[in-house]
C-alpha positions as CSV (number, residue, x, y, z in Angstrom):
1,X,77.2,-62.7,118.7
2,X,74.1,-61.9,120.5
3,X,75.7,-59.9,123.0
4,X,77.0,-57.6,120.1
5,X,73.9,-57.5,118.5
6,X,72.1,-56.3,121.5
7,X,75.2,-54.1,122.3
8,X,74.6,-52.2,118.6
9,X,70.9,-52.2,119.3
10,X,71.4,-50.7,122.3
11,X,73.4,-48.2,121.4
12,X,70.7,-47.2,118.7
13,X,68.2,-47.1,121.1
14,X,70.1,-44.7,122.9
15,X,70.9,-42.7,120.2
16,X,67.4,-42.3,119.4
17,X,66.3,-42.0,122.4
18,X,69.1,-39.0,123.4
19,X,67.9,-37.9,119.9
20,X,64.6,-37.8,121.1
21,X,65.3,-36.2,124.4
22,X,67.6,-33.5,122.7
23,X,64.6,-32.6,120.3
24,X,62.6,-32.1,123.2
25,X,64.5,-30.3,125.3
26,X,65.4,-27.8,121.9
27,X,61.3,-28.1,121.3
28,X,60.9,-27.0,125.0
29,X,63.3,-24.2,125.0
30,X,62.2,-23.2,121.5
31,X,58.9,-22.3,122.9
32,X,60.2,-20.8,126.0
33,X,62.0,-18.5,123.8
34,X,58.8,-17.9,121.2
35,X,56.7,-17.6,124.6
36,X,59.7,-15.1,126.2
37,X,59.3,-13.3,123.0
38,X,55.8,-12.8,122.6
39,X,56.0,-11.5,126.0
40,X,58.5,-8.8,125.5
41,X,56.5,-8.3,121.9
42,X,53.4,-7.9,123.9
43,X,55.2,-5.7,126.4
44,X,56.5,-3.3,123.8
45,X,53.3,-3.3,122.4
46,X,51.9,-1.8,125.3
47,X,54.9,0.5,126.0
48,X,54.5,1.9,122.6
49,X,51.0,2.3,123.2
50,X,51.4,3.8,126.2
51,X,54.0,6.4,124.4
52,X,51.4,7.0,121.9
53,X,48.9,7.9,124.1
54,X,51.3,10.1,125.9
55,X,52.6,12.0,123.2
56,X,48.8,12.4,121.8
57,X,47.8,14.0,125.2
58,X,50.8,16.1,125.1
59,X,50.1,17.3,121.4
60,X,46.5,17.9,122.3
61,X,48.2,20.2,124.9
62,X,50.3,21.7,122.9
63,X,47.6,22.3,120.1
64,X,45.1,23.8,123.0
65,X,47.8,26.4,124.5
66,X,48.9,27.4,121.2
67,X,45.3,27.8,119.8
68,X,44.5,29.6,123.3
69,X,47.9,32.1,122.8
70,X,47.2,32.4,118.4
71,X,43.6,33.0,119.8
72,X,44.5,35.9,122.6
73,X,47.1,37.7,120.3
74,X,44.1,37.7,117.2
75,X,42.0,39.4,119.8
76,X,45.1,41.9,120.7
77,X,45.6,42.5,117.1
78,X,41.6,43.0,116.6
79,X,42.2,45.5,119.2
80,X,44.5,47.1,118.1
81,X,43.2,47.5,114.7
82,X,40.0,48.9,116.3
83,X,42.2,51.8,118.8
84,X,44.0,52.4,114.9
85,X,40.4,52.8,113.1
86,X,39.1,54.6,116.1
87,X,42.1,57.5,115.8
88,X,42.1,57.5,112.1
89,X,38.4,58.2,112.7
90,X,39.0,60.9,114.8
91,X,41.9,62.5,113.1
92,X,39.5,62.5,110.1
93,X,37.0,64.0,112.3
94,X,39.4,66.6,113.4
95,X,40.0,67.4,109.6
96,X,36.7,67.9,109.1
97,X,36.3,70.1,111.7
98,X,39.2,71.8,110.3
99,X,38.5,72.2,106.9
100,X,35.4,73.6,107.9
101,X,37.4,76.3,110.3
102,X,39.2,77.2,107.5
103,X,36.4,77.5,105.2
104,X,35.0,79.6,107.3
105,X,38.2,81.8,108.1
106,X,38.6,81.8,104.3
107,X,34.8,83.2,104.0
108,X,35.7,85.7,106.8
109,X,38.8,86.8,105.3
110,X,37.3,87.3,101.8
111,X,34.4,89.4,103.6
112,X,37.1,91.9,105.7
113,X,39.1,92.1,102.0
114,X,36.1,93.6,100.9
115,X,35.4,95.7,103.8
116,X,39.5,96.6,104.0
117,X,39.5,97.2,100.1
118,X,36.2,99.5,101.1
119,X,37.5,101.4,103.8
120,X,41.3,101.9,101.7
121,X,38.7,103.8,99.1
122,X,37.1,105.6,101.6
123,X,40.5,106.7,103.2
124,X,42.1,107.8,99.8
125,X,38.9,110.0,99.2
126,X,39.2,111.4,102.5
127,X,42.8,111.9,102.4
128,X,42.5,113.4,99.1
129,X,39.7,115.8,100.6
130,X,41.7,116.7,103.4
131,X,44.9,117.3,101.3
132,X,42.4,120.0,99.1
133,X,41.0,121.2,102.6
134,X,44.8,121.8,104.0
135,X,46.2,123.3,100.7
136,X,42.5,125.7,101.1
137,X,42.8,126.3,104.6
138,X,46.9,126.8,104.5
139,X,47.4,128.6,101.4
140,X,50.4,126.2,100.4
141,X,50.4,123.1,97.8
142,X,51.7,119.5,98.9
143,X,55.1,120.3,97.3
144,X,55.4,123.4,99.3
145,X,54.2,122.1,102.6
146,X,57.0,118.9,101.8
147,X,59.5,121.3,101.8
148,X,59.1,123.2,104.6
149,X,58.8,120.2,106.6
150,X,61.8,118.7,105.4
151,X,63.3,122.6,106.0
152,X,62.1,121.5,109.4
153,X,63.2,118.2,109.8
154,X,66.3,119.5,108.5
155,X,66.8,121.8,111.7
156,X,66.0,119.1,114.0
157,X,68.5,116.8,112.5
158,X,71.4,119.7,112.3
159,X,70.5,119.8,116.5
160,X,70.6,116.3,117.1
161,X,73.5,115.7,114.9
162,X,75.3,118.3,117.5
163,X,74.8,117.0,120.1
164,X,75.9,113.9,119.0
165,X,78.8,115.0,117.8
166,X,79.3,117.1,121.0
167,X,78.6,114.0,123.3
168,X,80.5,111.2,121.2
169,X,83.6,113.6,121.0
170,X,83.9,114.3,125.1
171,X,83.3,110.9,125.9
172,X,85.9,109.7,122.9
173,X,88.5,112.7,124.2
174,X,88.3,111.9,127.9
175,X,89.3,108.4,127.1
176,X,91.9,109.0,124.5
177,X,93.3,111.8,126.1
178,X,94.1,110.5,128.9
179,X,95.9,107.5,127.3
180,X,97.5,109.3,124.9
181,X,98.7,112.1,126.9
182,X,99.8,109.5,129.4
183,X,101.9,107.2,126.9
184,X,102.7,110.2,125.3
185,X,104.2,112.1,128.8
186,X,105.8,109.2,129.8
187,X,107.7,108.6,126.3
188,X,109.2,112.4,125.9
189,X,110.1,112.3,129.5
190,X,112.4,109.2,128.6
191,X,114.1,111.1,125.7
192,X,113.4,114.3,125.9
193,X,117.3,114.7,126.8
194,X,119.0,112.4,125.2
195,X,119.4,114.7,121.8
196,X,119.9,117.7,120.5
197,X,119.3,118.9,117.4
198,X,122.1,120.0,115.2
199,X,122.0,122.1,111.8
200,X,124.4,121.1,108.9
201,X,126.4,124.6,107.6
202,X,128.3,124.9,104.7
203,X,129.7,128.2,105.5
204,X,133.8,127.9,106.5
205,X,135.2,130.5,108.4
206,X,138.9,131.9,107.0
207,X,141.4,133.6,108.9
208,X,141.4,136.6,106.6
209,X,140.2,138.0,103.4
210,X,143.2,137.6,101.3
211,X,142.9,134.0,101.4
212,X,140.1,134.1,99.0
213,X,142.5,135.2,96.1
214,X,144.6,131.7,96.7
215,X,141.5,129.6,96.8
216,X,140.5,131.4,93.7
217,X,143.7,130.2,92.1
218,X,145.2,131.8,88.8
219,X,142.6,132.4,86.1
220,X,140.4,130.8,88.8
221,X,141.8,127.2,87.8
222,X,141.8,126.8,91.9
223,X,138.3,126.8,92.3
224,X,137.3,125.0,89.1
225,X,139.3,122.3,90.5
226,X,138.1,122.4,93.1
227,X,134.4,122.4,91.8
228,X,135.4,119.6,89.4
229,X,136.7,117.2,92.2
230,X,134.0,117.8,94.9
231,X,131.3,117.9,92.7
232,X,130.1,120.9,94.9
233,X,129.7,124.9,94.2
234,X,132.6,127.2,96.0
235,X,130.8,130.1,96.6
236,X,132.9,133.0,97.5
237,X,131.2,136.8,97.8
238,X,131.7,139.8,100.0
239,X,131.1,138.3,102.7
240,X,133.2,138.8,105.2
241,X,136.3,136.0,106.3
242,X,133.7,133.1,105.1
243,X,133.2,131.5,101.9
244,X,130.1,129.0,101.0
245,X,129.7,125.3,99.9
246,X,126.7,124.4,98.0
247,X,125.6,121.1,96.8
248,X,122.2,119.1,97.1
249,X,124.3,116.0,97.8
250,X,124.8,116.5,101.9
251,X,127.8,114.1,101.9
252,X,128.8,115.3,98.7
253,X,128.8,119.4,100.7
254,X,130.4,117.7,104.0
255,X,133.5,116.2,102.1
256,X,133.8,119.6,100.0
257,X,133.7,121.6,103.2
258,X,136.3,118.8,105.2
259,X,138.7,119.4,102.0
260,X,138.3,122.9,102.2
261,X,139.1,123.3,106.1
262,X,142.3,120.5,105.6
263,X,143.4,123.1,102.3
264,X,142.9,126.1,104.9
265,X,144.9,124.7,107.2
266,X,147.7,123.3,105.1
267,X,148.0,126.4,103.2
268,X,149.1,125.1,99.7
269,X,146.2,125.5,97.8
270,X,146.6,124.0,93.9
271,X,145.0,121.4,91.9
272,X,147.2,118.8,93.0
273,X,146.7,119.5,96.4
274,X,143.1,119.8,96.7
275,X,142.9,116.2,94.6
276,X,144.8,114.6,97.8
277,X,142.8,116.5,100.1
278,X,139.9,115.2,98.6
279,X,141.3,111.8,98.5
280,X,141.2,112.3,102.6
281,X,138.6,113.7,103.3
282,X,136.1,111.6,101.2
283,X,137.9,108.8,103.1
284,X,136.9,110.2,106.6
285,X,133.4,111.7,105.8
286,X,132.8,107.6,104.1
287,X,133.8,106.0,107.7
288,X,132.9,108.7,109.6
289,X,129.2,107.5,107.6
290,X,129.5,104.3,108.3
291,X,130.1,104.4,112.1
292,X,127.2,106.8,112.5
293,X,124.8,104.0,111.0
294,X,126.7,101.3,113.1
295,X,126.4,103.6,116.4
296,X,122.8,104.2,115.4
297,X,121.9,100.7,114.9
298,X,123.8,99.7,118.1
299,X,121.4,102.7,120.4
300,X,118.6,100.9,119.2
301,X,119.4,97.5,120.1
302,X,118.9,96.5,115.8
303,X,122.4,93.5,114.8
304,X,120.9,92.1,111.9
305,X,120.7,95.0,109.4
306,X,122.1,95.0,106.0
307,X,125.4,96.6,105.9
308,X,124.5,98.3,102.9
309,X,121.5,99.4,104.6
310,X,123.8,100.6,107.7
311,X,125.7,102.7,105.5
312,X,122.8,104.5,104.4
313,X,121.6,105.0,107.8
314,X,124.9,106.8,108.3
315,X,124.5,109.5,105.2
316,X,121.5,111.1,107.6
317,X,123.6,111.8,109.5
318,X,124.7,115.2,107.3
319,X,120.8,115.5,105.8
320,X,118.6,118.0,107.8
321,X,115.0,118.8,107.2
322,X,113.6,122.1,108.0
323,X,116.5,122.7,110.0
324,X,116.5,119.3,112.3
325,X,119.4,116.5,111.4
326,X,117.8,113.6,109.9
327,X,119.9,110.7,111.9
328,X,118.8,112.5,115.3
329,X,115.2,112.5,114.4
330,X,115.4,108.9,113.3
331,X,116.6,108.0,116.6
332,X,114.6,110.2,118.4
333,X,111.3,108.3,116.7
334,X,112.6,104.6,117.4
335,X,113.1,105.6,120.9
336,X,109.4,107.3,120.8
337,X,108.4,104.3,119.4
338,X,110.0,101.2,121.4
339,X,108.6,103.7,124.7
340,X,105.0,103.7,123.5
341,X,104.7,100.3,121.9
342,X,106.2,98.7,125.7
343,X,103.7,100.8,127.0
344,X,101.1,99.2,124.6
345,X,102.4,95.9,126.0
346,X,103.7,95.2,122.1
347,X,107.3,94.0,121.3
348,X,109.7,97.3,121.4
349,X,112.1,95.8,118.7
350,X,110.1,96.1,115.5
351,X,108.5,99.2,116.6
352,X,111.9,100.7,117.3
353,X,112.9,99.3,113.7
354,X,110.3,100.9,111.7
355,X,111.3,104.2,113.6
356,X,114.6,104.2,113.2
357,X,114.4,103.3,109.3
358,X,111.2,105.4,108.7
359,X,113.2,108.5,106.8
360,X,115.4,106.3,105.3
361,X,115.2,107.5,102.1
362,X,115.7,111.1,102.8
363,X,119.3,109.9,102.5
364,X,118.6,109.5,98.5
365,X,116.0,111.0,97.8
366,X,118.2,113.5,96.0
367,X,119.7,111.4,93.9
368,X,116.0,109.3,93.3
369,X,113.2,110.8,91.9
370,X,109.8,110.6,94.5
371,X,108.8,111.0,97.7
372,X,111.3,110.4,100.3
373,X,108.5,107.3,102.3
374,X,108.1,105.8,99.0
375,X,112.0,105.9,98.1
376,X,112.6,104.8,101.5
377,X,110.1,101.7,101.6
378,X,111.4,100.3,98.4
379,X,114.8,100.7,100.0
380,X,114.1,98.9,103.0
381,X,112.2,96.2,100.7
382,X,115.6,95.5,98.3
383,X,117.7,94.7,101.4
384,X,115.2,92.0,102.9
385,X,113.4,94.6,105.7
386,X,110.2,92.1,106.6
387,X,106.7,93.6,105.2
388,X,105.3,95.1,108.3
389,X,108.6,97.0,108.3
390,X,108.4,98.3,105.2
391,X,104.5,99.6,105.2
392,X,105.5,101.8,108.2
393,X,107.9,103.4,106.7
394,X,105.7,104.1,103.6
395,X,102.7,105.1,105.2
396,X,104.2,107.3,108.2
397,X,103.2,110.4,106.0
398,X,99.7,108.6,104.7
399,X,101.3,107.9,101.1
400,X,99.1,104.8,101.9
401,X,96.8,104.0,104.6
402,X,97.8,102.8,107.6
403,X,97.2,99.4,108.9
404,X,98.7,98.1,111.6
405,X,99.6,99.5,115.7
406,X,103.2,100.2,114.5
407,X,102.2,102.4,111.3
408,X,100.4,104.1,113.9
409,X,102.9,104.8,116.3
410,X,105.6,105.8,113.4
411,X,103.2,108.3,112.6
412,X,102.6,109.7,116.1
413,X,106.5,109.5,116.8
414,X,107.7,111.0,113.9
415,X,104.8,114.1,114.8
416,X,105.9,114.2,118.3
417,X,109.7,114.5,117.3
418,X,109.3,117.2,114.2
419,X,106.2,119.3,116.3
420,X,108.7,119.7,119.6
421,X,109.1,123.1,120.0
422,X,112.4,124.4,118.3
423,X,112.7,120.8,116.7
424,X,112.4,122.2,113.2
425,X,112.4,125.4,110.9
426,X,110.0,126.6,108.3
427,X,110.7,128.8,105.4
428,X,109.0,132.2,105.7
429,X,106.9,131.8,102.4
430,X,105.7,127.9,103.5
431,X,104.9,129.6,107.1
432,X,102.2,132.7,105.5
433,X,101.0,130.2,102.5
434,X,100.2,127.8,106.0
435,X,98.5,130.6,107.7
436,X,96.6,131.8,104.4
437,X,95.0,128.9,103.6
438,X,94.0,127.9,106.9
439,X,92.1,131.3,106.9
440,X,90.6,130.7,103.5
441,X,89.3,127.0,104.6
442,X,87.4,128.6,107.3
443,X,86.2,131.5,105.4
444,X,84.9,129.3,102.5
445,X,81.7,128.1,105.6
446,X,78.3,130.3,104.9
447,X,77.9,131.9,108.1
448,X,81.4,132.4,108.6
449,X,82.4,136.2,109.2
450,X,85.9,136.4,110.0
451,X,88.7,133.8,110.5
452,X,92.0,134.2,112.3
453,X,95.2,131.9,112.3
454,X,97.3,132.4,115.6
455,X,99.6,130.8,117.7
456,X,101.9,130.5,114.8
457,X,98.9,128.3,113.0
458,X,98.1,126.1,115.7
459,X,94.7,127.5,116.5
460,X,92.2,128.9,114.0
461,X,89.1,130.9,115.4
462,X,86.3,131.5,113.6
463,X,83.7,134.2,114.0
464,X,80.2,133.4,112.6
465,X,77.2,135.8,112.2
466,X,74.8,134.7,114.8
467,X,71.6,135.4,112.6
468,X,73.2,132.9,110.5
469,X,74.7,130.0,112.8
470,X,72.6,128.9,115.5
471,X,74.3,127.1,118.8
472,X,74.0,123.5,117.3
473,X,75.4,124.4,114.0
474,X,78.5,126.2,115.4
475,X,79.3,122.3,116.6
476,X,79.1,120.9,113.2
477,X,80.9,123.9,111.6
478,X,83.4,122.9,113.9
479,X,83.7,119.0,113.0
480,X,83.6,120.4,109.3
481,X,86.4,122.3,109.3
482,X,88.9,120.4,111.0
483,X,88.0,117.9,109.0
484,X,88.9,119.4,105.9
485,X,91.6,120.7,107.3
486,X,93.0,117.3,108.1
487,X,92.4,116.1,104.2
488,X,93.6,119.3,102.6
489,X,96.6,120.5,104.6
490,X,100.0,119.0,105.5
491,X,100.9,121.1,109.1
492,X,103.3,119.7,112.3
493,X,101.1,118.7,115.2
494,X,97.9,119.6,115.7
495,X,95.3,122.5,114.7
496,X,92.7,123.4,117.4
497,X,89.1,124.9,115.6
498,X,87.6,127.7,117.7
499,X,84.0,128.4,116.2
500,X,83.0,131.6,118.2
501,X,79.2,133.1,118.1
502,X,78.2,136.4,119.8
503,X,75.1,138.1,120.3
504,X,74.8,141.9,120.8
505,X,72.0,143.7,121.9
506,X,72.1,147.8,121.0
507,X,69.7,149.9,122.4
508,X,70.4,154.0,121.5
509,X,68.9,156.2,124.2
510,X,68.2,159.9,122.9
């Protein structure tokens, strides 16, 4: 029993006593751990002083540089605001001294006004004394002493003018000549064989006289048919084996005088007849027409022409003007043309159009009333001819002005084809009334003492008195009547202006 007892006391005692031990040991490593962490306490204490103290010294550092670089840019900026003050001080200075400059030039100024305004005064009264001492001393008032020296001035000009006029025309002629005469030569030379020029007759030659009674007819009902069916005048006089078609219509006149020739030769002359030889002929003369315009468009190198247009072409080829057919003209232009517009270093082909169409309307211009370039250029227009094309043709006899190089060289062809020698006739009456009033142009000139027109009106000399016409004026007498010949008178070619002044001394011995 014992033995348990002391067994359970034992076992409390060792209970308490491992109780005891365990407190102690927890007690003892309780204050290790409080002792462990006072330590590191202690040690972050001093860390975190140790920071503190760092990042003070740093700020202070910071603080000193930035109070050193705030202090060094204040004393930049004071600087800088004194160099401003100083130039604003000086530029004020400078203004100063300006606006006493000025003041001064402004004093000055108003000081010469005076003086100037004093002297103006003094020069009007001396002027004016002067002008009573001159009109004293030369006898003359102002008025008259203006106009002799404009009468003066007047002479000088009128010699200076001259030989102006004298200088700027050699210098233009020697230029243009030369060109012109070259492009000119060179053109002709091309063509100058290629035509001839042909007149349109409407005389027909029959083998004898009494062949005029058959065309005459019984009760002349022959030839009123005849006239009736041609539209055309059978003319028929004492004229010798020849009887005469006349009608303003040239086709019209060539199919009369075809159906007259085909009657002739048949023999059976009687309405019937002459209807069917009408019927014939009008056929021919119609295609003989129409293959002139096609051979005439084909010379020229021109496919894309209105046939209508073609046709037309082909009726010039019975129209004449002064003599010279119409169709060979035309040609002879668009060949004149294509030549001088190649030589220009132009395109030929619309040159060589304008020329061939440019007397276009001479074809109609029977039949329309107007002037044969007008009729023409509407013509031209109605069957799509371009623009340029069509103001050739209506300005190649200056209905309106020229404005282009191919106007220019229509004009010059169609003057170098009509002038030709031999090229064209002129009606006697037209020829003196020509010759007249190239005479009475001249003659109208003070100064002027006789005139003469020769060389068949291609030169007109003039004879001036010379007490009248000095040497320089007889250069602008000149100028002034070729011009005015050039506005007033419508002449082939070219008129050359001869002004000729003598002087004769006459001494009588006794």
């Amino acid at each position: 029993m014992s033995a348990v007892v002391y067994a359970i006391i034992g076992a409390i005692v060792g209970i308490a006593l491992g109780f005891v031990i365990a407190r102690y040991v927890v007690n003892a490593a309780a204050k290790r751990k409080e002792a462990e962490a006072e330590n590191i306490v202690a040690d972050a204490k001093r860390q975190a002083e140790t920071i503190k103290k760092e990042a003070e010294v740093e700020a202070k550092d910071e603080a000193l540089k930035l109070k050193a670089e705030i202090e060094s840019e204040r004393k930049e900026r004071q600087r800088e605001v004194r160099e401003a003050e100083h130039r604003v001080q000086q530029r004020e200075e400078s203004l100063d001294r300006r606006t006493d400059s000025l003041d001064q030039r402004e004093h000055q100024i108003s000081s010469l006004q005076g003086q100037v305004e004093r002297r103006q005064r003094d020069l009007n009264e001396a002027e004016k004394e002067m002008n009573r001492r001159l009109v004293s001393v030369a006898g003359m008032s102002a008025e008259e002493a203006k106009a002799e020296l404009l009468d003066t001035l007047k002479d000088e000009v009128t010699r200076e003018s001259a030989a102006i006029i004298r200088d700027s025309e050699a210098r233009t002629k020697a230029e243009a000549d030369k060109t012109a005469r070259s492009i000119l030569s060179q053109a002709m030379q091309r063509i100058a064989s290629e035509h001839t020029i042909e007149n349109t007759v409407s005389s027909i030659q029959i083998p004898s006289d009494d062949l005029k009674g058959r065309i005459i007819g019984r009760e002349g009902r022959n030839i009123r048919s005849f006239e009736q069916i041609t539209g055309t005048n059978l003319i028929i006089d004492d004229t010798p084996e020849c009887v005469t078609i006349s009608c303003f219509d040239p086709v019209r006149r060539e199919i009369g005088r075809v159906t007259m020739e085909n009657l002739i030769a048949d023999g059976r002359i009687h309405p019937a007849r002459i209807e069917e030889m009408f019927a014939k002929a009008e056929k021919l003369v119609n295609q003989r027409v129409q293959e002139a315009g096609e051979q005439a468009a084909f010379d020229t190198g021109i496919h894309d022409m209105d046939p209508e247009l073609v046709r037309t072409l082909g009726r010039l080829r019975y129209r004449t003007s002064y003599g010279q057919n119409v169709l060979n003209h035309s040609l002879e232009v668009a060949y004149l043309c294509g030549v001088m517009a190649s030589e220009l270093g132009l395109d030929p082909v619309p040159a060589k159009r304008a020329g061939l169409l440019h007397d276009i309307g001479k074809a109609i211009d029977r039949e329309v009333e107007g002037n044969h370039a007008v009729i023409g250029a509407d013509l031209a227009r109605r069957f799509g001819e371009s623009a340029h094309i069509v103001h050739a043709i209506e300005a190649h006899h200056n209905d309106i002005e020229p404005n282009s190089v191919i106007d220019v060289l229509v004009q010059a062809a169609d003057a170098v084809s009509a002038a030709r020698p031999g090229a064209r006739k002129e009606t006697l009456d037209a020829y003196i009334k020509r010759l007249e009033k190239l005479e009475e142009i001249a003659m109208s000139y003070e100064g002027v003492e006789r005139t003469y027109a020769i060389q068949a009106g291609r030169e007109v000399r003039v004879m001036v008195e010379p007490e009248k016409v000095d040497e320089a004026t007889t250069v602008v007498l000149a100028h002034d009547i070729a011009n005015r010949i050039e506005n007033e008178l419508q002449y082939p070619g070219q008129v050359k202006v001869v002004v000729i002044r003598e002087s004769r001394a006459i001494g009588i011995a006794k």
